[in-house]
DRENZAVO-148369 format. One line per 5 residues: number of its first residue (from 0); their letters; for each residue x, y, z of N, C-alpha, C. Coordinates in steps of 0.2 Angstrom, whole numbers. Layout:
N
NUM) a) X Y Z X Y Z X Y Z | ...
This chain:
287
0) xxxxx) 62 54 92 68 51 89 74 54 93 | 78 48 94 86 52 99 90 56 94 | 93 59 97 96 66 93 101 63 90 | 105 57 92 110 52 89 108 50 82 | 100 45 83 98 47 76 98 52 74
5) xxxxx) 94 58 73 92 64 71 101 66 69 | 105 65 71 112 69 67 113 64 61 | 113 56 63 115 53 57 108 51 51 | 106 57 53 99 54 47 101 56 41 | 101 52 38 100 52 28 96 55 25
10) xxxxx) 97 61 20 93 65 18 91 59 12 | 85 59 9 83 56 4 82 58 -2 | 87 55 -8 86 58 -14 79 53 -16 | 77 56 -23 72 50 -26 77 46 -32 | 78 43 -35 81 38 -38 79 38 -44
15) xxxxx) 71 37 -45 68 36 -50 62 37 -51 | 58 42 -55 52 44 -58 50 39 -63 | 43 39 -62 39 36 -67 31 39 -66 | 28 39 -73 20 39 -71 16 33 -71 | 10 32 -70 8 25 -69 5 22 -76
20) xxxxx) 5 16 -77 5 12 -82 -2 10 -84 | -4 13 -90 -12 9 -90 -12 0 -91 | -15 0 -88 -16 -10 -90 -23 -12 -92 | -30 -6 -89 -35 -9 -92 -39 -5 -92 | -43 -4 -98 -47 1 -99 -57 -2 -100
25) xxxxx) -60 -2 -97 -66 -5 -99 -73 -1 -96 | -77 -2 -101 -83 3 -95 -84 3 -89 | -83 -3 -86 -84 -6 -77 -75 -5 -74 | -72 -4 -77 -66 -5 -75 -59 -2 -79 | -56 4 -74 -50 6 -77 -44 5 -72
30) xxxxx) -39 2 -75 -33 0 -70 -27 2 -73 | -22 7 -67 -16 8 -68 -12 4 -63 | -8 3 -69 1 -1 -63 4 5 -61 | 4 7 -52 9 10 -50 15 8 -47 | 14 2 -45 20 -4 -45 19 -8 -50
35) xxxxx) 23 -9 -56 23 -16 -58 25 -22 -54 | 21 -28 -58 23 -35 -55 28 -35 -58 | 31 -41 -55 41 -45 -56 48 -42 -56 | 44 -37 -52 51 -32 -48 52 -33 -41 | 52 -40 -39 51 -42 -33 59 -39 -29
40) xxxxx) 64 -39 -31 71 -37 -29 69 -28 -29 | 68 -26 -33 70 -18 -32 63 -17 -29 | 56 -19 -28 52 -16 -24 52 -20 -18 | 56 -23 -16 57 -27 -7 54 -24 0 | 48 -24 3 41 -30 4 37 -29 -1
45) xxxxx) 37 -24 -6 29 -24 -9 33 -26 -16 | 24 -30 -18 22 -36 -23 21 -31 -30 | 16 -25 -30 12 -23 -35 10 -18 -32 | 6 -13 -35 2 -8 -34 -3 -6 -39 | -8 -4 -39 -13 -3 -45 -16 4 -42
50) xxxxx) -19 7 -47 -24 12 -44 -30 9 -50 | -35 8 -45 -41 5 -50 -46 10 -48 | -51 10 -53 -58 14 -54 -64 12 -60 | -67 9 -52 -73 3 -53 -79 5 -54 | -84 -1 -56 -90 1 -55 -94 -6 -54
55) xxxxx) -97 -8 -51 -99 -14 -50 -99 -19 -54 | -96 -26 -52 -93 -33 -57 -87 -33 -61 | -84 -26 -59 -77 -28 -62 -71 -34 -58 | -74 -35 -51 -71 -43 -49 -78 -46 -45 | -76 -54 -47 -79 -58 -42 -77 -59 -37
60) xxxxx) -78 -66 -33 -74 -67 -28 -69 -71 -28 | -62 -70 -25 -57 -74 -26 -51 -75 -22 | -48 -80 -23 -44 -81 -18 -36 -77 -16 | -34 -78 -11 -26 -76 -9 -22 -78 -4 | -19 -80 -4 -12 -83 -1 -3 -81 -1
65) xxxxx) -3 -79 5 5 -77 7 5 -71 6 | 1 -65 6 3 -60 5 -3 -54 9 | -1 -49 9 -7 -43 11 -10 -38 9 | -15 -38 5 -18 -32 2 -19 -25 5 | -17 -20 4 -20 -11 8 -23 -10 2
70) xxxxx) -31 -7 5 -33 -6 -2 -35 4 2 | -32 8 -1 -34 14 1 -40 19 -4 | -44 20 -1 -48 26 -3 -47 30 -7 | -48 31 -12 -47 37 -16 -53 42 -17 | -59 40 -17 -65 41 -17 -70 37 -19
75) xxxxx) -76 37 -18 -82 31 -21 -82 28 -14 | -87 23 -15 -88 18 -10 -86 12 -13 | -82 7 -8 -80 0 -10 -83 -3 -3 | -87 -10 -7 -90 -15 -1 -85 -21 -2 | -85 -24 5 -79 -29 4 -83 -34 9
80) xxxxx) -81 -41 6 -84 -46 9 -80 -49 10 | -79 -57 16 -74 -61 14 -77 -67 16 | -72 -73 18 -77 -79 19 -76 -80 28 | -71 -75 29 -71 -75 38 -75 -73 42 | -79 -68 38 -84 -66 41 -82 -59 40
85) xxxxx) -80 -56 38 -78 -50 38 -81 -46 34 | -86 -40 35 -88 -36 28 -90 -30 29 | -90 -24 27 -92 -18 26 -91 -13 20 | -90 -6 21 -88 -1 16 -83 2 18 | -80 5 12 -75 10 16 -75 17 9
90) xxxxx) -75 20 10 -76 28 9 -70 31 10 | -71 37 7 -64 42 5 -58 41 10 | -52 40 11 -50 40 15 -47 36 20 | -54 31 17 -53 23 23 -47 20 20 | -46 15 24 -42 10 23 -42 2 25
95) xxxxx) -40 -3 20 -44 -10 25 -37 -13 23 | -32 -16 28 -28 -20 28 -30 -28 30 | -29 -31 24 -31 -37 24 -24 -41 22 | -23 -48 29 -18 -52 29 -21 -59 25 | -19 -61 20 -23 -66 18 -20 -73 22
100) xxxxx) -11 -73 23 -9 -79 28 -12 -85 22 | -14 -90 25 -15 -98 24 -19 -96 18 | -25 -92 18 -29 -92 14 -35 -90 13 | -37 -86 9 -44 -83 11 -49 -82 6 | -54 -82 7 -58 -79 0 -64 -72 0
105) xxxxx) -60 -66 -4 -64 -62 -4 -67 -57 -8 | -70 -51 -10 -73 -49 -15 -74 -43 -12 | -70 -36 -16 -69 -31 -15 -75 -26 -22 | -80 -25 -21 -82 -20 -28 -86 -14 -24 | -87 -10 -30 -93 -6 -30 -99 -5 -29
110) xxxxx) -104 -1 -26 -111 0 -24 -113 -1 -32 | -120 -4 -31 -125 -4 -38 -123 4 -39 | -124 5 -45 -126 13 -49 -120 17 -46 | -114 14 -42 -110 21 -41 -102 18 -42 | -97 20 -38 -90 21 -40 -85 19 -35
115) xxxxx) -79 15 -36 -74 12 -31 -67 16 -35 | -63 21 -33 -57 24 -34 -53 21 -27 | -47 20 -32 -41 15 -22 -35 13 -26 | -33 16 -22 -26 12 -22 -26 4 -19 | -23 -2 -23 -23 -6 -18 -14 -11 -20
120) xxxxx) -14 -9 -15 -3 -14 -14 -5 -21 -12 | 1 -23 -12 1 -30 -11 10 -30 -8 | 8 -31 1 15 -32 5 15 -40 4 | 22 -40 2 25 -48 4 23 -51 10 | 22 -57 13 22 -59 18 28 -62 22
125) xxxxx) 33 -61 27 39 -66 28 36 -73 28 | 43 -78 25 42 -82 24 39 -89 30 | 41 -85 36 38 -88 44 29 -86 44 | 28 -80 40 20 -79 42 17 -80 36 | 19 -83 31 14 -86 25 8 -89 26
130) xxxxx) 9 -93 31 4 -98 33 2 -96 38 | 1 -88 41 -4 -85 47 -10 -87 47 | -15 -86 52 -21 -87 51 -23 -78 47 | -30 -79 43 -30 -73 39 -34 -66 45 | -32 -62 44 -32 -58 48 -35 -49 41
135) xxxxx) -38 -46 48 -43 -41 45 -42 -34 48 | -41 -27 46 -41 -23 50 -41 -18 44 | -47 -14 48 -51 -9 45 -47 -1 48 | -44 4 44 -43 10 46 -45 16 44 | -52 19 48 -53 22 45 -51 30 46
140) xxxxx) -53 34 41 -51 41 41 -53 42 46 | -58 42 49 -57 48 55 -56 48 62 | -54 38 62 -49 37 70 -43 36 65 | -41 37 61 -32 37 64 -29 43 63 | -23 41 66 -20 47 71 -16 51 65
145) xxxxx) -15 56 66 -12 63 63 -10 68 65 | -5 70 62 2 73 64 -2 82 61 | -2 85 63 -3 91 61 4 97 62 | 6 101 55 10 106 54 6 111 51 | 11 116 51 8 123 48 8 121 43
150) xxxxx) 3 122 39 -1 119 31 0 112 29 | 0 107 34 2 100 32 -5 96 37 | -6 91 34 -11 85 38 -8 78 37 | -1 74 42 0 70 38 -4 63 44 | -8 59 38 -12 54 41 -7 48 44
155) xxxxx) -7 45 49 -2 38 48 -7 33 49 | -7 32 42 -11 22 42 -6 18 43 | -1 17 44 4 11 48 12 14 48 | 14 13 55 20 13 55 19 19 60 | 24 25 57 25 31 62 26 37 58
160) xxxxx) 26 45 59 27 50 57 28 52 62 | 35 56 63 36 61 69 35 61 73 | 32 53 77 31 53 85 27 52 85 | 21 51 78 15 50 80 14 40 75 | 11 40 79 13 30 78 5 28 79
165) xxxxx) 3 24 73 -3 20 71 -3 13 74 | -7 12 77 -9 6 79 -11 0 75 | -8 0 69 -11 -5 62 -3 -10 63 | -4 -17 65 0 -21 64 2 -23 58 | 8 -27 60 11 -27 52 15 -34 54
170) xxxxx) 16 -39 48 20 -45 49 28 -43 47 | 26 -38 38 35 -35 38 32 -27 38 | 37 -25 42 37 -18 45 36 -13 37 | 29 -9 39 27 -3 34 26 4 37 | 28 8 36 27 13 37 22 16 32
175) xxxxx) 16 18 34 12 20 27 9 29 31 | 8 32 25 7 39 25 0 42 21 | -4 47 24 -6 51 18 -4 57 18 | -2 61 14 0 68 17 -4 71 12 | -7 78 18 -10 83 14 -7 89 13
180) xxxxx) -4 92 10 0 99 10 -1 105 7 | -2 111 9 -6 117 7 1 118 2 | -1 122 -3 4 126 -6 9 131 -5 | 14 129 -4 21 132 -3 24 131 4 | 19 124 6 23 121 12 26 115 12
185) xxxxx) 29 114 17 34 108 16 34 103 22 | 33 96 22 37 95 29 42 88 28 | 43 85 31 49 81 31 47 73 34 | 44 68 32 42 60 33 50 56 34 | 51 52 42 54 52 43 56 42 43
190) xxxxx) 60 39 42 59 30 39 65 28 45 | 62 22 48 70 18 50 74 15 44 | 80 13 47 84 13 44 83 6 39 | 86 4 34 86 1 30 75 -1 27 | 74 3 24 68 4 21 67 5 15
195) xxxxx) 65 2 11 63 3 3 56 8 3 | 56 15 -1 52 17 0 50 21 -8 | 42 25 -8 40 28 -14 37 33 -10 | 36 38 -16 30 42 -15 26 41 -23 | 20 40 -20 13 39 -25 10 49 -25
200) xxxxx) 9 53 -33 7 58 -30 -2 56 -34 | -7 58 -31 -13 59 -32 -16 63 -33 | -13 69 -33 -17 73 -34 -11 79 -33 | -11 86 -37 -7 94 -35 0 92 -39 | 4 95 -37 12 93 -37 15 98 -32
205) xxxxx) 22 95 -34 28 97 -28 35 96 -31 | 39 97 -28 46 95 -25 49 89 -21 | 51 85 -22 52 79 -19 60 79 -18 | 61 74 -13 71 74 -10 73 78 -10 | 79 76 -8 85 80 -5 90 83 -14
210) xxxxx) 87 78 -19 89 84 -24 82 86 -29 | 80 88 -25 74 94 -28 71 89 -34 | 66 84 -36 63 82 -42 56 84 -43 | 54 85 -47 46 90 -47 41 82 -49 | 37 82 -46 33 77 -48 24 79 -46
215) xxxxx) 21 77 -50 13 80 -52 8 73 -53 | 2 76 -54 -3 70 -53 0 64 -57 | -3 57 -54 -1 52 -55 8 50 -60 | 11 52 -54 20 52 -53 20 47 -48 | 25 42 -50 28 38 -45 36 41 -43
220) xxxxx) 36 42 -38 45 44 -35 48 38 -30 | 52 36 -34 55 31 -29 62 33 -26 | 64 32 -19 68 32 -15 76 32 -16 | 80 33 -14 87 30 -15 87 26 -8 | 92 21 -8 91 17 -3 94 20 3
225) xxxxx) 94 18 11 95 20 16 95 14 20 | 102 11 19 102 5 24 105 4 31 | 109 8 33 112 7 39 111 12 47 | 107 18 41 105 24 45 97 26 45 | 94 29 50 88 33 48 88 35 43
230) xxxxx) 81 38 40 81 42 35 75 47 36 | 76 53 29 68 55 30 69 59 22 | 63 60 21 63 64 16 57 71 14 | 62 74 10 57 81 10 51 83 6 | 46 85 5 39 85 3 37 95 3
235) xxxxx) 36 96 -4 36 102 -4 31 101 -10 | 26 107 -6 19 108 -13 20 116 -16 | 21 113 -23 20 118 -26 13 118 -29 | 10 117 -29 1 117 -29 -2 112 -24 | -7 113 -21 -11 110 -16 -10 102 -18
240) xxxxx) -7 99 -12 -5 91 -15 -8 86 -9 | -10 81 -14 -11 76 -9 -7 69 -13 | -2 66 -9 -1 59 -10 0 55 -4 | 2 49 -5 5 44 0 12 42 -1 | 15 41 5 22 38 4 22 33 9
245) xxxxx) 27 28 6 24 21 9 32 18 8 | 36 17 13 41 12 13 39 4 19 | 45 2 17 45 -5 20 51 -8 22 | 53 -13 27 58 -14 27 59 -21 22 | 64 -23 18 66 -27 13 64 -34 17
250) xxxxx) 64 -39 15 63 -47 16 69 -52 15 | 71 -49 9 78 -51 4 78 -60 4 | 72 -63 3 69 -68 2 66 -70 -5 | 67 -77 -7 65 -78 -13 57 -77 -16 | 55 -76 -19 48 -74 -23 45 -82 -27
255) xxxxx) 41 -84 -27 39 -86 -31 29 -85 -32 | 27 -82 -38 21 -77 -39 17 -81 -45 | 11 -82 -44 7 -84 -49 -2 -82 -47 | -4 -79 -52 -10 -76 -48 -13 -72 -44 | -15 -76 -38 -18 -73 -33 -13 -72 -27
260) xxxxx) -7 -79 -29 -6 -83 -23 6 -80 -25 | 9 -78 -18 14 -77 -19 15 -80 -13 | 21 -86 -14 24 -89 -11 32 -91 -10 | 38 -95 -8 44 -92 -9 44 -99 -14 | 43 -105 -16 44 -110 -20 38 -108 -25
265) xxxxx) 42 -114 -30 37 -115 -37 32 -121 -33 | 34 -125 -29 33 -130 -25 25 -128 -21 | 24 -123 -17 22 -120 -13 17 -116 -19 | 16 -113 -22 12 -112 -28 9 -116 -31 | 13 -124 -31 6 -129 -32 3 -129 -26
270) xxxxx) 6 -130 -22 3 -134 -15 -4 -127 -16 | -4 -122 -15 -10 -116 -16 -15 -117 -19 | -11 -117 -26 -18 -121 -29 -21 -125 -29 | -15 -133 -26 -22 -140 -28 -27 -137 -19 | -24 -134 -15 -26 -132 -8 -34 -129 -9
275) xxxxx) -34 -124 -13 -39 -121 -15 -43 -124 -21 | -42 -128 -25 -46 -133 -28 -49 -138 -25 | -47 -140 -18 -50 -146 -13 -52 -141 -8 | -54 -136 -9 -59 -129 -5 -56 -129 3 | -50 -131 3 -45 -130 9 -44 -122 11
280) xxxxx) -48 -117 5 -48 -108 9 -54 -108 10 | -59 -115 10 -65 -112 15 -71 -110 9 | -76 -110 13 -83 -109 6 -85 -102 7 | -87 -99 0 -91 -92 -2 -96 -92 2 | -98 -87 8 -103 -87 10 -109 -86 4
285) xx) -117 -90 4 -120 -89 -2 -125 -84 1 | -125 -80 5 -129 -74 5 -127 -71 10
């Protein structure tokens, strides 16, 4: 970072605390809203966020259009198929950024007898790359790149920390994080300018921004905005913490949301659907 930046960097307060919302509770399937839906203006690129905790059959396979799922690791093993051909597991820490573009069909769940814990968000797509061809990219724990501090391990699954920059493409610019932090240390995640941003805490607690808010397992801390200058914000564990902080740059484009399928028209949401009911995303591989 130039030191030009570096003087006019914006210290980041949090804005706004929340803990996450249950939505559904069933033997096969427990699910929190960390983002709710239909905040599409105040969360600008991301759609939703959930933290779900599976167990095989809690989804089938199913469609999506104009948008991109990150499904992060929490623990357990999740098998993911799709109809591009795309399929494997991802485990602790992994990460699968999937671009659904035109439209795709696929099926995220659990091993027989065991368990899927994940975050999984939903970035907007611009309205120039709605209709990209569908695209796949798997990040897993132990190639991506990481920044190391005294008592700090912060991972970059997209975007950049401190000079150290992930190779995970992006249609609208993401900066994703996981930070791990010993107790009683601190370090400072650092955002271009004009980024809408959160911290998710998953586990310990801390101190968040620049005006000091205490936040503990499953806390949502959302940012104050920073539009014209850099930014960064500060991350201090008062017990052994682990979360992810994840900003974005806004789209400032119109939403329109039904389903699977988010598009910028109500127009454009039929067209998905009748699209996908004349099998225009393509057939379920049957074995």
């Amino acid at each position: 970072m130039k030191d030009t930046e570096r003087k006019n960097m914006i210290k980041r307060e949090i804005q706004n605390k929340w803990s996450v919302i249950p939505q559904r509770d069933t033997s096969i399937h427990k699910q929190y809203l960390v983002l709710p839906a239909e905040k599409w203006e105040e969360f600008d690129p991301f759609l939703v966020m959930a933290e779900d905790n599976m167990k095989k059959g809690a989804f089938d396979h199913h469609p999506h259009r104009g948008i991109e799922t990150v499904s992060y690791m929490i623990d357990g093993v999740l098998r993911h198929k799709d109809n591009q051909g795309n399929e494997g597991e991802l485990r602790k820490g992994d990460v699968q950024w999937m671009t659904a573009g035109k439209g795709i069909l696929h099926i995220e769940e659990a091993l027989e007898d065991g368990f899927a814990h994940l975050l999984q968000l939903w970035v907007n797509l611009p309205a120039e790359h709605k209709m990209v061809e569908p695209r796949y990219q798997e990040i897993f724990h132990a190639d991506a790149p990481v920044r190391k501090e005294n008592g700090a391990e912060i991972k970059v699954i997209s975007g950049s920390s401190g000079g150290v920059t992930s190779q995970t493409k992006n249609y609208a610019p993401v900066t994703m994080v996981e930070v791990v932090l010993q107790e009683s240390h601190s370090i400072v995640q650092d955002f271009h300018a004009d980024f809408n941003g959160f911290i998710y805490v998953i586990d310990g607690a801390g101190i968040f921004g620049a005006n000091k808010v205490a936040g503990k397992k499953n806390d949502v801390l959302w940012l104050t905005p920073s539009v014209e200058n850099p930014s960064e914000v500060k991350l201090h564990a008062t017990e052994p913490l682990l979360c992810v902080v994840i900003a974005g740059k806004p789209l400032r484009e119109p939403v329109a949301a039904k389903g699977p399928f988010v598009m910028n028209t109500e127009e454009q949401i039929k067209q998905a659907f009748k699209d996908f009911r004349e099998g225009k995303f393509g057939e379920w591989p049957q074995n």
